[in-house]
mmJSON file of the N, C-alpha and C atoms, coordinates in Angstrom:
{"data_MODEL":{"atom_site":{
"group_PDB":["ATOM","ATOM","ATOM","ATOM","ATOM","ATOM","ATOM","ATOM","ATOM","ATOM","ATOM","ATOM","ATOM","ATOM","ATOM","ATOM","ATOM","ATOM","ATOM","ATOM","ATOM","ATOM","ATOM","ATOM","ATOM","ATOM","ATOM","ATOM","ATOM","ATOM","ATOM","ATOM","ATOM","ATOM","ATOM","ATOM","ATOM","ATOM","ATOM","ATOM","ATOM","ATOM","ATOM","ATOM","ATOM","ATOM","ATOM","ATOM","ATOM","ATOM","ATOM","ATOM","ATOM","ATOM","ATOM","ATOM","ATOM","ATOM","ATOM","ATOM","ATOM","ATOM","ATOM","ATOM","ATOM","ATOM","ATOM","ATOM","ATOM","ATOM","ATOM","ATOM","ATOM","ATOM","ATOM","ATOM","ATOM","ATOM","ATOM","ATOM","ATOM","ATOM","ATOM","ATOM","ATOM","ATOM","ATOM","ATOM","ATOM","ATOM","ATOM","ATOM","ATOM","ATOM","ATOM","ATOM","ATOM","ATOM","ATOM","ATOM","ATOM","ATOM","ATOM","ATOM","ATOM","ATOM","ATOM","ATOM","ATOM","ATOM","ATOM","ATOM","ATOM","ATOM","ATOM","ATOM","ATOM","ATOM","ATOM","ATOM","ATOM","ATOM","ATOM","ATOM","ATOM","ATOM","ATOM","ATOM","ATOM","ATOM","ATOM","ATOM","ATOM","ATOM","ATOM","ATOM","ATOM","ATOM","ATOM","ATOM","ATOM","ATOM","ATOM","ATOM","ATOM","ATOM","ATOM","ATOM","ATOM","ATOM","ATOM","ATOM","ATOM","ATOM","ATOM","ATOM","ATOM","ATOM","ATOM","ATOM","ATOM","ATOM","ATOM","ATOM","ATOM","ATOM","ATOM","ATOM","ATOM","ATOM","ATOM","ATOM","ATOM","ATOM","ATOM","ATOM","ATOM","ATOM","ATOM","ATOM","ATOM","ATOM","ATOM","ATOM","ATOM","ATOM","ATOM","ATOM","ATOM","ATOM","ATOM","ATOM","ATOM","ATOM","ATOM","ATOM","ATOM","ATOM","ATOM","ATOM","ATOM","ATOM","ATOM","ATOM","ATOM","ATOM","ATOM","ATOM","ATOM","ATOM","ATOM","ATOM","ATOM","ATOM","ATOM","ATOM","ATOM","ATOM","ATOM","ATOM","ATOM","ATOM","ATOM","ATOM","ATOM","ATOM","ATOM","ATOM","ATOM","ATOM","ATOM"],
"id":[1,2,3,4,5,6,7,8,9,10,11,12,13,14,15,16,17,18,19,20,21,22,23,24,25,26,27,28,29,30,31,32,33,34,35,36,37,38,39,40,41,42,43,44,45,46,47,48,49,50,51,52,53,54,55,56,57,58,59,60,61,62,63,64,65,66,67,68,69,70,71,72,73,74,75,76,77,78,79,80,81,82,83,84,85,86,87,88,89,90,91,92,93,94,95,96,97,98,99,100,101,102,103,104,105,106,107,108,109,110,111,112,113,114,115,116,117,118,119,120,121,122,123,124,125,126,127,128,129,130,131,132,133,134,135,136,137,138,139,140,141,142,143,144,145,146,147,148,149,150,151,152,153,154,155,156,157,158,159,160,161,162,163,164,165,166,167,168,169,170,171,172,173,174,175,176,177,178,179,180,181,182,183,184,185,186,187,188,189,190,191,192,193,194,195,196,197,198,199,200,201,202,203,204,205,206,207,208,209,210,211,212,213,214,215,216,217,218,219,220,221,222,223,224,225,226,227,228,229,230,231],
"type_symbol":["N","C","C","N","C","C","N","C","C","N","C","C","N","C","C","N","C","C","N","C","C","N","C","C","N","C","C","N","C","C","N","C","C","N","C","C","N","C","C","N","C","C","N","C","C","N","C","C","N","C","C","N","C","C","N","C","C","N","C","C","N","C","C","N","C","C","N","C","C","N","C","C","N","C","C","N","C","C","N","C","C","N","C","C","N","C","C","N","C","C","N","C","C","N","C","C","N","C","C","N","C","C","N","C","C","N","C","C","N","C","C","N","C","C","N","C","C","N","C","C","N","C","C","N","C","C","N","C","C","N","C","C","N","C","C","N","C","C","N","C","C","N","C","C","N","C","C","N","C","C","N","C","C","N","C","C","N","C","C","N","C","C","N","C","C","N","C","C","N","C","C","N","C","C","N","C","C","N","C","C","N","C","C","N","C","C","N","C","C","N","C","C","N","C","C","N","C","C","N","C","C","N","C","C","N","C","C","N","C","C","N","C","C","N","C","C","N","C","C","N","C","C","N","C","C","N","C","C","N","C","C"],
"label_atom_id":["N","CA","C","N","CA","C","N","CA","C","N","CA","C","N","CA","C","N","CA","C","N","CA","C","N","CA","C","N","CA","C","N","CA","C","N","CA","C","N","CA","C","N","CA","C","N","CA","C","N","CA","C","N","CA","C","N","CA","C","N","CA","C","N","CA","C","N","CA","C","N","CA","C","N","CA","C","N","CA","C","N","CA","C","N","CA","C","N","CA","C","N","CA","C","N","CA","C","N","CA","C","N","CA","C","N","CA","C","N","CA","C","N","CA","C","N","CA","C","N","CA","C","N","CA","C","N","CA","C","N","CA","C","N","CA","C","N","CA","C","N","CA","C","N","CA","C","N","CA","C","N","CA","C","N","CA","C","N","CA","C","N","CA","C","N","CA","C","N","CA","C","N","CA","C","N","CA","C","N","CA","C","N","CA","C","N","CA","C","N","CA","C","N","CA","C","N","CA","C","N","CA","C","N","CA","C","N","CA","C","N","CA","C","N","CA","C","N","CA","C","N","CA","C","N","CA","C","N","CA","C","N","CA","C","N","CA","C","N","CA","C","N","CA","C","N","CA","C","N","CA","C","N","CA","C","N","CA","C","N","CA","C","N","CA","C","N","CA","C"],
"label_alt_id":[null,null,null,null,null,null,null,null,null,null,null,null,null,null,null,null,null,null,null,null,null,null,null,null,null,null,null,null,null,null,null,null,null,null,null,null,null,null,null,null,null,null,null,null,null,null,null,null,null,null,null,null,null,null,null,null,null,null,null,null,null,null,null,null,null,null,null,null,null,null,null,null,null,null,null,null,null,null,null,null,null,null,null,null,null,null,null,null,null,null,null,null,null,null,null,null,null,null,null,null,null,null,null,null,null,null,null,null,null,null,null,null,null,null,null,null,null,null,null,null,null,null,null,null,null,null,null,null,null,null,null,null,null,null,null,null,null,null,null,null,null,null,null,null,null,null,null,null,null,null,null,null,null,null,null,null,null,null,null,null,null,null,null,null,null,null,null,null,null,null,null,null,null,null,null,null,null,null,null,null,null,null,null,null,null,null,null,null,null,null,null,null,null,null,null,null,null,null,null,null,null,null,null,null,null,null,null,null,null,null,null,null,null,null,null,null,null,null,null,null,null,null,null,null,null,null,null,null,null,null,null],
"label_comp_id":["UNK","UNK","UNK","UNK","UNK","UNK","UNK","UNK","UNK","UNK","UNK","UNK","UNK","UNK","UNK","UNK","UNK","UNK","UNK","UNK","UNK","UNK","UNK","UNK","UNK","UNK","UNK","UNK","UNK","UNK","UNK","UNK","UNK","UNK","UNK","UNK","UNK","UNK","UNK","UNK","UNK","UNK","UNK","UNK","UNK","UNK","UNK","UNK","UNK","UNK","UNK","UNK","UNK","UNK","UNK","UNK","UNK","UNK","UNK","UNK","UNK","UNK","UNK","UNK","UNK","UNK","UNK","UNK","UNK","UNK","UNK","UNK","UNK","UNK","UNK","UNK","UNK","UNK","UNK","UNK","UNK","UNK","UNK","UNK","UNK","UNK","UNK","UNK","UNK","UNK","UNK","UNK","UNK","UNK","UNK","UNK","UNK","UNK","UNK","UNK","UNK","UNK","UNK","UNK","UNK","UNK","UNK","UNK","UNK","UNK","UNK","UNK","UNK","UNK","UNK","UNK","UNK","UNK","UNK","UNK","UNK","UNK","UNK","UNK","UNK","UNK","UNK","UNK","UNK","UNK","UNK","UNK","UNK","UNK","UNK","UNK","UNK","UNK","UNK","UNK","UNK","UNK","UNK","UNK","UNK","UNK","UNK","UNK","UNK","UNK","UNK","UNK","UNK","UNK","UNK","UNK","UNK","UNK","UNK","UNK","UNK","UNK","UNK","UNK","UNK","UNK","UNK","UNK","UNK","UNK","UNK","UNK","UNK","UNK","UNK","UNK","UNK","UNK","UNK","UNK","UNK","UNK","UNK","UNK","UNK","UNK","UNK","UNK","UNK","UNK","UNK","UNK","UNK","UNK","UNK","UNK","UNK","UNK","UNK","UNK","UNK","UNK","UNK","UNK","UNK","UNK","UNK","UNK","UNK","UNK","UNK","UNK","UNK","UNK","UNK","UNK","UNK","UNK","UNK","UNK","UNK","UNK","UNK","UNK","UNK","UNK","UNK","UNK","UNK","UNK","UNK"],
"label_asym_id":["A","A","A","A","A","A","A","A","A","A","A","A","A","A","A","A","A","A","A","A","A","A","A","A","A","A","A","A","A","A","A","A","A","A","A","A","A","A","A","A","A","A","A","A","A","A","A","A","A","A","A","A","A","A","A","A","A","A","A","A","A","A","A","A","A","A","A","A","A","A","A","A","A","A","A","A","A","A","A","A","A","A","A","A","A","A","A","A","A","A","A","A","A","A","A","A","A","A","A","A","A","A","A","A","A","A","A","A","A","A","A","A","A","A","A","A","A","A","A","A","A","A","A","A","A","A","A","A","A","A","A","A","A","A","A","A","A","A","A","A","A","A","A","A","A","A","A","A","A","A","A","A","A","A","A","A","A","A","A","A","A","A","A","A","A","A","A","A","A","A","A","A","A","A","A","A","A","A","A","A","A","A","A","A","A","A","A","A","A","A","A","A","A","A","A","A","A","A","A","A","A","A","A","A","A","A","A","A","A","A","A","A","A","A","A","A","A","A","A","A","A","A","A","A","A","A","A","A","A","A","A"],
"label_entity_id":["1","1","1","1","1","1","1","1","1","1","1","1","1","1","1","1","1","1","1","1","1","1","1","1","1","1","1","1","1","1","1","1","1","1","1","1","1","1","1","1","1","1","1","1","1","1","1","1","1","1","1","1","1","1","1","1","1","1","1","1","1","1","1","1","1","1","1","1","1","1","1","1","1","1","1","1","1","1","1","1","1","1","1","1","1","1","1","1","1","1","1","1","1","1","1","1","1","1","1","1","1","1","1","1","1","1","1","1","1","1","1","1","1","1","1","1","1","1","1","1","1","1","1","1","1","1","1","1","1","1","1","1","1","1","1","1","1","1","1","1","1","1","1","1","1","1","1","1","1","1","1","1","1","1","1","1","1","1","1","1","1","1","1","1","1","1","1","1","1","1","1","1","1","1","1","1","1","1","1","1","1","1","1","1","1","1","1","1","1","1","1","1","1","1","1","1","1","1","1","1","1","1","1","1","1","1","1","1","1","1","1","1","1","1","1","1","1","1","1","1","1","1","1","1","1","1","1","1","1","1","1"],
"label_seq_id":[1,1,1,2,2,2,3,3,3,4,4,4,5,5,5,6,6,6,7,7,7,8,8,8,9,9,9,10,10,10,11,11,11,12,12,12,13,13,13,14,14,14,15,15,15,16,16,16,17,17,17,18,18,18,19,19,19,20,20,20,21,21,21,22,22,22,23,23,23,24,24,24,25,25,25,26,26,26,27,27,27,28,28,28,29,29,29,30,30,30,31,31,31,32,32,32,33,33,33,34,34,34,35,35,35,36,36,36,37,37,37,38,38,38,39,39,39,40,40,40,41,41,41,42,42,42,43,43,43,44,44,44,45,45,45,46,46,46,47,47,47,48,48,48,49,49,49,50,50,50,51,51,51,52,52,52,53,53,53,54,54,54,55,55,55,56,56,56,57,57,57,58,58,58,59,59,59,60,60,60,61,61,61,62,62,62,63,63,63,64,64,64,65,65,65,66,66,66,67,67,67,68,68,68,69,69,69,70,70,70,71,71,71,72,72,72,73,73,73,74,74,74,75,75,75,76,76,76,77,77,77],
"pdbx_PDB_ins_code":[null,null,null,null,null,null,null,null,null,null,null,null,null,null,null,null,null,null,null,null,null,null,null,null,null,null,null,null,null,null,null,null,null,null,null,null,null,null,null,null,null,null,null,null,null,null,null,null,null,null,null,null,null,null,null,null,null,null,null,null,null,null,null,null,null,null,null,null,null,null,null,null,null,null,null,null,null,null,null,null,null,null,null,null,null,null,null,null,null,null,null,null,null,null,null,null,null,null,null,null,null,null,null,null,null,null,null,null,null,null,null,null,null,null,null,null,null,null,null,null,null,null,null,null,null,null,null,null,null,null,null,null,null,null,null,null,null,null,null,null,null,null,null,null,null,null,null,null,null,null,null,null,null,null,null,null,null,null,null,null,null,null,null,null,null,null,null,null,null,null,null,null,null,null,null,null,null,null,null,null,null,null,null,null,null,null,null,null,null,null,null,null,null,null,null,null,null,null,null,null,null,null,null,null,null,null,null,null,null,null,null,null,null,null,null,null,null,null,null,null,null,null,null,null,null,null,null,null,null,null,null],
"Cartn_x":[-59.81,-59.794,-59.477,-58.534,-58.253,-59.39,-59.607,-60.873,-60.251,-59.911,-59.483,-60.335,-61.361,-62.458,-63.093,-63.182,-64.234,-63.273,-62.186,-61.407,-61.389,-61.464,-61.678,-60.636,-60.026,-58.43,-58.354,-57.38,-57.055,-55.686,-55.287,-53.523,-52.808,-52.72,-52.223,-52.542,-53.36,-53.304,-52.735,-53.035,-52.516,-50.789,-50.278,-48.944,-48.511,-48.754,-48.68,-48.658,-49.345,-49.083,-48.281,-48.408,-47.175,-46.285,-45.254,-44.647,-43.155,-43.061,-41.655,-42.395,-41.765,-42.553,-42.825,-41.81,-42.237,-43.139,-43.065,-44.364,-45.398,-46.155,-46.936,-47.555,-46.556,-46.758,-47.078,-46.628,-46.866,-48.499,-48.879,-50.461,-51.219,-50.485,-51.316,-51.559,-50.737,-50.905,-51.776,-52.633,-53.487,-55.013,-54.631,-55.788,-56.902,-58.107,-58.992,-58.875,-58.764,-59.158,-59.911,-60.901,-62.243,-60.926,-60.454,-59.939,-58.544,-57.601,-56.766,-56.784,-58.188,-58.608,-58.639,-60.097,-60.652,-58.715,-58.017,-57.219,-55.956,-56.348,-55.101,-56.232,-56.952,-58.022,-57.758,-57.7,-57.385,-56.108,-54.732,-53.39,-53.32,-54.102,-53.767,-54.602,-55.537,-56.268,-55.08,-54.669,-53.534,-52.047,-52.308,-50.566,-49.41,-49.962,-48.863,-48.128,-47.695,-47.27,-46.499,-45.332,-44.4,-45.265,-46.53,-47.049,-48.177,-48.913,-49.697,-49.122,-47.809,-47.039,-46.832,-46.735,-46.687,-48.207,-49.293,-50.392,-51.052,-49.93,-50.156,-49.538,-48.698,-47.708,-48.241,-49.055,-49.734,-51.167,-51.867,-53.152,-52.524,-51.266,-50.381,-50.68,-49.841,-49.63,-50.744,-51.996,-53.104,-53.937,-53.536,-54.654,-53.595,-52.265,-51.25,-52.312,-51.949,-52.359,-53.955,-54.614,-55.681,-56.105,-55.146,-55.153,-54.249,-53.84,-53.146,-54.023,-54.883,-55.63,-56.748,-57.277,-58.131,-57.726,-56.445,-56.092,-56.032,-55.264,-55.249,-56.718,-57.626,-59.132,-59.49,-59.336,-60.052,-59.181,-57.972,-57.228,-57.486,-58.437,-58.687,-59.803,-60.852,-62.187,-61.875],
"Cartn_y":[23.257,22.049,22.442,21.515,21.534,21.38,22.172,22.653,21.766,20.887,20.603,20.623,21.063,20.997,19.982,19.017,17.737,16.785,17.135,15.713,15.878,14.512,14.378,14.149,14.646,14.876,13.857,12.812,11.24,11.495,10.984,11.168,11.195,10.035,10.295,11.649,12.225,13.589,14.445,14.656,15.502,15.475,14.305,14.211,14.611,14.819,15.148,16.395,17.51,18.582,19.161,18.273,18.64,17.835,17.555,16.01,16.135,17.393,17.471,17.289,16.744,16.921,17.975,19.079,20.193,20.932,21.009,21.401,20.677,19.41,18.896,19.026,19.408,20.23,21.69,22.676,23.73,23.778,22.693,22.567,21.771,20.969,20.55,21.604,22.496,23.418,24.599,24.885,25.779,25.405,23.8,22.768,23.099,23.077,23.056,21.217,21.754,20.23,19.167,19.707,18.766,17.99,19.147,18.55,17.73,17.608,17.278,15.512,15.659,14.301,13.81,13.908,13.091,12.956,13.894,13.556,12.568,12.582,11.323,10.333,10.266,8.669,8.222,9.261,8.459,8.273,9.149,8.396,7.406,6.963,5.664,4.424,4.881,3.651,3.222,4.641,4.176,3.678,3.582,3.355,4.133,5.644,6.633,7.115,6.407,6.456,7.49,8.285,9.313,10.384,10.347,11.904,11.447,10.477,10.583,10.879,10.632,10.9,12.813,13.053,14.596,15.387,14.412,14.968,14.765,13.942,13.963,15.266,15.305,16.383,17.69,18.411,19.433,18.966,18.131,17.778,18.378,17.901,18.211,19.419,19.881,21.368,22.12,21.918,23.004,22.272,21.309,21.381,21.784,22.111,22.938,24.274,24.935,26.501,26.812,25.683,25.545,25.969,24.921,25.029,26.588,26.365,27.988,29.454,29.049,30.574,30.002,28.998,29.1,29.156,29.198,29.179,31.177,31.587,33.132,33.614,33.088,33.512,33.335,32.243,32.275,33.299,33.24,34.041,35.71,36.188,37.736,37.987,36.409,36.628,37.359],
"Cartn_z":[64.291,63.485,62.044,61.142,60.297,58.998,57.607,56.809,56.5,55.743,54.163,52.377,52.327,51.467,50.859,51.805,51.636,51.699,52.464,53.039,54.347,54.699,56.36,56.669,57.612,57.656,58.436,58.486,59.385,59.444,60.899,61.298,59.891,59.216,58.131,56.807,56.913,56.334,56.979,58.21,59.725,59.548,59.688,59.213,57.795,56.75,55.694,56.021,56.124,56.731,57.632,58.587,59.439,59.951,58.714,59.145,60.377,60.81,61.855,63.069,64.172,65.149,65.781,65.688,65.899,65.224,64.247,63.513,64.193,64.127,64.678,65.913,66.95,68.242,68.502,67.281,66.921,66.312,65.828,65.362,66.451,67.583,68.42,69.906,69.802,70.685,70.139,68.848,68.804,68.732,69.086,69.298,70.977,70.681,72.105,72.882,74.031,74.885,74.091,73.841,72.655,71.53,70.579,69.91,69.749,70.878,71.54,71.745,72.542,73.174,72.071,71.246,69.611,68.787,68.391,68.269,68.588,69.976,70.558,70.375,70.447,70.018,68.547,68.061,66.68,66.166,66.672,66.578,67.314,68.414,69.183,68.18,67.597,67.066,65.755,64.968,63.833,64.247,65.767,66.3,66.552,66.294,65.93,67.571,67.81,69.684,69.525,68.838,68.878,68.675,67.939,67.878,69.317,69.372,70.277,71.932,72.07,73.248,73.103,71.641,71.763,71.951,71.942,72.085,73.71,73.796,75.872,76.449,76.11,76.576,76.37,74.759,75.238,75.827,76.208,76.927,78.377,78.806,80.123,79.861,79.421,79.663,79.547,78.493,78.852,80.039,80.691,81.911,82.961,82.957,83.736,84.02,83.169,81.841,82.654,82.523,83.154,84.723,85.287,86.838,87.056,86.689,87.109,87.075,86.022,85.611,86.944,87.053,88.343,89.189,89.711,91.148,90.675,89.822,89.964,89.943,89.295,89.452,90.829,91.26,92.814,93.916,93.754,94.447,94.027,92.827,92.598,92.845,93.5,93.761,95.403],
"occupancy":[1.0,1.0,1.0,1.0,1.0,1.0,1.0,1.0,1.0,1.0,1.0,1.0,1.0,1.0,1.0,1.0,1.0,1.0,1.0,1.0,1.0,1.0,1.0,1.0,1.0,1.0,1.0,1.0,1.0,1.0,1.0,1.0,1.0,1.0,1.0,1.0,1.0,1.0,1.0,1.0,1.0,1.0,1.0,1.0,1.0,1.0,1.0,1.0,1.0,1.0,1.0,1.0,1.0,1.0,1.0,1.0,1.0,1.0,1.0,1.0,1.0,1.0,1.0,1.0,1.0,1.0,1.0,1.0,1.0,1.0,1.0,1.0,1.0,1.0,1.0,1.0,1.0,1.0,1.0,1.0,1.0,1.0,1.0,1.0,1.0,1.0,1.0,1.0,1.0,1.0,1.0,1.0,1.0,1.0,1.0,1.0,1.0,1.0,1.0,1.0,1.0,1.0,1.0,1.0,1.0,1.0,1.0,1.0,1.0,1.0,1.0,1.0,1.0,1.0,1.0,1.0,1.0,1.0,1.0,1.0,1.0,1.0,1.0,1.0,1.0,1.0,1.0,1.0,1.0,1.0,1.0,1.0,1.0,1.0,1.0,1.0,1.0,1.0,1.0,1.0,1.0,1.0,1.0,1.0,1.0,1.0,1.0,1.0,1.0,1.0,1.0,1.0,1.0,1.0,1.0,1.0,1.0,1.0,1.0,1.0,1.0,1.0,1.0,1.0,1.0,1.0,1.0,1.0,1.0,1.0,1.0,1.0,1.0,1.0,1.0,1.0,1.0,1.0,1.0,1.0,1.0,1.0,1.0,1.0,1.0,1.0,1.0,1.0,1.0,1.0,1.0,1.0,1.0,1.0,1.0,1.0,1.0,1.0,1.0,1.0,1.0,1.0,1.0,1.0,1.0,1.0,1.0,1.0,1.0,1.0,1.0,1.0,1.0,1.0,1.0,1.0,1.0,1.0,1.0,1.0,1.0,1.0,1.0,1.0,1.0,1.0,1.0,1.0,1.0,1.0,1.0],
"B_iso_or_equiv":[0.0,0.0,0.0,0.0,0.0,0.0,0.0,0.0,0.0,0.0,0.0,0.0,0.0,0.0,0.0,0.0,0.0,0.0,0.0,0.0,0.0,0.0,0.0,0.0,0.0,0.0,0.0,0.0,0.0,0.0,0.0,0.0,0.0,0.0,0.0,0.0,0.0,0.0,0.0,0.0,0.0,0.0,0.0,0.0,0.0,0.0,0.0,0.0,0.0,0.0,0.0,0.0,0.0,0.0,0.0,0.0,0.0,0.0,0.0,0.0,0.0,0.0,0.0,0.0,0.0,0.0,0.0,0.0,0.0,0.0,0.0,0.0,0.0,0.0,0.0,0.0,0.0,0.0,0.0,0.0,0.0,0.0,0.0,0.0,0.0,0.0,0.0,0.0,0.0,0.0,0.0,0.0,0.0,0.0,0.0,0.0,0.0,0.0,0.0,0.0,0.0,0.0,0.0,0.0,0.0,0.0,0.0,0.0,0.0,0.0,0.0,0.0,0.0,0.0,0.0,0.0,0.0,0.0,0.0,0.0,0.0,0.0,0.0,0.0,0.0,0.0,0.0,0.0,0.0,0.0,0.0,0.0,0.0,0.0,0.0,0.0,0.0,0.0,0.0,0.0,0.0,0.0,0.0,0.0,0.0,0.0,0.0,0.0,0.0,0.0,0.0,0.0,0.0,0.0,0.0,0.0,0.0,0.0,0.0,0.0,0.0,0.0,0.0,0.0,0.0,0.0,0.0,0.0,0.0,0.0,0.0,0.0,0.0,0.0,0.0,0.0,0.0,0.0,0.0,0.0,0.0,0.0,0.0,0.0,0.0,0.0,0.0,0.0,0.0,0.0,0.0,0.0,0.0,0.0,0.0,0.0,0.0,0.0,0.0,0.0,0.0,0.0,0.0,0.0,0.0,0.0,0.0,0.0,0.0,0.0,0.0,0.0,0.0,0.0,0.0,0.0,0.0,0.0,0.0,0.0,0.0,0.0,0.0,0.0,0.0,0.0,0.0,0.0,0.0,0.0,0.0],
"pdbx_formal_charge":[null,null,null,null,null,null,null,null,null,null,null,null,null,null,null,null,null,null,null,null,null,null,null,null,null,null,null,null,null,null,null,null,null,null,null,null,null,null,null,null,null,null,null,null,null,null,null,null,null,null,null,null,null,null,null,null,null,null,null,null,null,null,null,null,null,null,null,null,null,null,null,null,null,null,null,null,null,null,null,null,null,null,null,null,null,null,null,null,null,null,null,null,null,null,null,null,null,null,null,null,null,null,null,null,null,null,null,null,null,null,null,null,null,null,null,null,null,null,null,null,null,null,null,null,null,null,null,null,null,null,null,null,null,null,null,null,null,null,null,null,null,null,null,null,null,null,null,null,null,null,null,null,null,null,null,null,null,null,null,null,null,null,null,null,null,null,null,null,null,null,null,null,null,null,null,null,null,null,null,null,null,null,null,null,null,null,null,null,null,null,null,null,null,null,null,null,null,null,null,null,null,null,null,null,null,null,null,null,null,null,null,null,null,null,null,null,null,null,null,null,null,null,null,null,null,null,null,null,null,null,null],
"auth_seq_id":[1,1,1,2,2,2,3,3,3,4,4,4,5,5,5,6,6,6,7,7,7,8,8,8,9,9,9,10,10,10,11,11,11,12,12,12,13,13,13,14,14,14,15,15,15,16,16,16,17,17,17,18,18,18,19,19,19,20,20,20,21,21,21,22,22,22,23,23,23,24,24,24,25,25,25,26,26,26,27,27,27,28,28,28,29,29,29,30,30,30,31,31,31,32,32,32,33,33,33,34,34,34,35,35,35,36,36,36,37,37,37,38,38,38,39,39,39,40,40,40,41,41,41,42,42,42,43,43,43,44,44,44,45,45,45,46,46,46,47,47,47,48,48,48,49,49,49,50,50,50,51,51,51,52,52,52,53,53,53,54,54,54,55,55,55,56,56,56,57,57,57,58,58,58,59,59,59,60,60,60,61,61,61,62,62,62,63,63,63,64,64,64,65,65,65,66,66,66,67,67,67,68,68,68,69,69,69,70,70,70,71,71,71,72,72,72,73,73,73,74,74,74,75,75,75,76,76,76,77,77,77],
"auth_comp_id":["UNK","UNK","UNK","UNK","UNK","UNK","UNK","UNK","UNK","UNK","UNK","UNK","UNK","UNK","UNK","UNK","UNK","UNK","UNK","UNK","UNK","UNK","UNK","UNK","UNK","UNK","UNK","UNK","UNK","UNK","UNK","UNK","UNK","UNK","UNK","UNK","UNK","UNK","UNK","UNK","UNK","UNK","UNK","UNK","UNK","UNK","UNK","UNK","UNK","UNK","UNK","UNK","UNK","UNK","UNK","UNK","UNK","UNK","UNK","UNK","UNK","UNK","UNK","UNK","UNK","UNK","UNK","UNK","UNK","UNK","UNK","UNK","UNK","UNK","UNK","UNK","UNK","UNK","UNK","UNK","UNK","UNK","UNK","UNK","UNK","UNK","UNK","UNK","UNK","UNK","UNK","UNK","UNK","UNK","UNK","UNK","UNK","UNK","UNK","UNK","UNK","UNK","UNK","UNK","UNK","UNK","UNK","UNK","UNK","UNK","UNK","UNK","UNK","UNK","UNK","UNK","UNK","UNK","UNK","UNK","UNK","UNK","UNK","UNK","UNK","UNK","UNK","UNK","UNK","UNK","UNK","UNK","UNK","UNK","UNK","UNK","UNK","UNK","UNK","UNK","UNK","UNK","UNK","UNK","UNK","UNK","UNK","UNK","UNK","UNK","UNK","UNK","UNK","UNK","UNK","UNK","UNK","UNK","UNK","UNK","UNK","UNK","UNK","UNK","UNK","UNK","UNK","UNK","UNK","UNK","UNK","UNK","UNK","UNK","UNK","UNK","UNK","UNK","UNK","UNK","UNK","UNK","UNK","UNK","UNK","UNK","UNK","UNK","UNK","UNK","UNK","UNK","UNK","UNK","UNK","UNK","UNK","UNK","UNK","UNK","UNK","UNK","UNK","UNK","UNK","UNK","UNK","UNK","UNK","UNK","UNK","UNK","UNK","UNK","UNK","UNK","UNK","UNK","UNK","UNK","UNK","UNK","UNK","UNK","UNK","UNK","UNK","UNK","UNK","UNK","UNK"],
"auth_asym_id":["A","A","A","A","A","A","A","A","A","A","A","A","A","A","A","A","A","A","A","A","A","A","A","A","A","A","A","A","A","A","A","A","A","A","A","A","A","A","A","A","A","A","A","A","A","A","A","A","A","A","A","A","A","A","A","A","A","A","A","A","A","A","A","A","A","A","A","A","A","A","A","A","A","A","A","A","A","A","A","A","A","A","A","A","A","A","A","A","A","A","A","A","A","A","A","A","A","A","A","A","A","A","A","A","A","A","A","A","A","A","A","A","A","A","A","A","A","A","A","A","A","A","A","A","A","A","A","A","A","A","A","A","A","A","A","A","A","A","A","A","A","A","A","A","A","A","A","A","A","A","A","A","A","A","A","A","A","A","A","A","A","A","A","A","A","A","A","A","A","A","A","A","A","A","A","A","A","A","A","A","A","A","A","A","A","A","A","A","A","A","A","A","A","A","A","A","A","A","A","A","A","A","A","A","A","A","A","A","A","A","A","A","A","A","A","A","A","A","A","A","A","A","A","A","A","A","A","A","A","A","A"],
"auth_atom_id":["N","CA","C","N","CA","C","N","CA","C","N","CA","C","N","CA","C","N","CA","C","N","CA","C","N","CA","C","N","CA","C","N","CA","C","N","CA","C","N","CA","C","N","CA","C","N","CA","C","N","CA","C","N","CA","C","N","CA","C","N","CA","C","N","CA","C","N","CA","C","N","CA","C","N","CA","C","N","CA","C","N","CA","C","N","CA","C","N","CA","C","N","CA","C","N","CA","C","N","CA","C","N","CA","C","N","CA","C","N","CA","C","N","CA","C","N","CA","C","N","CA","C","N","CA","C","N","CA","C","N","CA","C","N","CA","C","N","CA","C","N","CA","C","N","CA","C","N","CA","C","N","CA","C","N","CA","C","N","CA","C","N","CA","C","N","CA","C","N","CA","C","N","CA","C","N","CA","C","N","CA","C","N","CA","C","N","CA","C","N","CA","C","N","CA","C","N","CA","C","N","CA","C","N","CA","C","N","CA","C","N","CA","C","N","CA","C","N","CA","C","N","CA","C","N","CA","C","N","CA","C","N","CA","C","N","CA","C","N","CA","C","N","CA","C","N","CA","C","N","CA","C","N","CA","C","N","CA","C","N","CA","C","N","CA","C","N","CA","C"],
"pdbx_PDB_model_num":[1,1,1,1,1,1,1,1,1,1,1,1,1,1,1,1,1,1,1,1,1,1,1,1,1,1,1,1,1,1,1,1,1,1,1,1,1,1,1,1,1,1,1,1,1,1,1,1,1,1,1,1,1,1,1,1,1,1,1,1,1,1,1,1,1,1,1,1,1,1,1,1,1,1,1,1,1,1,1,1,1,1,1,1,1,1,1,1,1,1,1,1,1,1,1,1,1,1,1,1,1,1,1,1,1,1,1,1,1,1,1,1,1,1,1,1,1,1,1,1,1,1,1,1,1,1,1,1,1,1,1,1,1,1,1,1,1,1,1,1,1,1,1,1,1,1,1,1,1,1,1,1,1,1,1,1,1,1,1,1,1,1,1,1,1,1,1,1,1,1,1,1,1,1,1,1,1,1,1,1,1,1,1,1,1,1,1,1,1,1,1,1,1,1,1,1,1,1,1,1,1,1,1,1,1,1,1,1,1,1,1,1,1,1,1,1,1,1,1,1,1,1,1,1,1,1,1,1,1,1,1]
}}}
């Protein structure tokens, strides 16, 4: 999660920082599940559908990332 020093960072700060979408995906992919979710809750409450569609897409992919490391875990048990 993003420090900012006594600002509470809201989509609109989040974008200010990282206003390409790639950039934005580059900061939503070093994001945990926890913070992923709380994050797409609050671009959906501000309307931001182009980043919140990019915050589905890595939610996709780390529960991909996910299932994969347990299927190789159960398969080395």
């Amino acid at each position: 999660m993003i420090h900012l020093n006594n600002i509470i960072p809201t989509p609109e700060v989040i974008l200010s920082i990282f206003p390409t979408n790639d950039a934005f995906k580059e900061w939503a992919e070093d994001l945990i599940i926890y913070d992923l979710q709380y994050w797409l809750e609050r671009f959906e409450e501000e309307e931001r559908y182009e980043q919140c569609a990019v915050l589905r897409d890595v939610i996709k992919e780390f529960n991909e990332s996910a299932e994969i490391v347990r299927l190789c875990n159960g398969f080395l048990e």
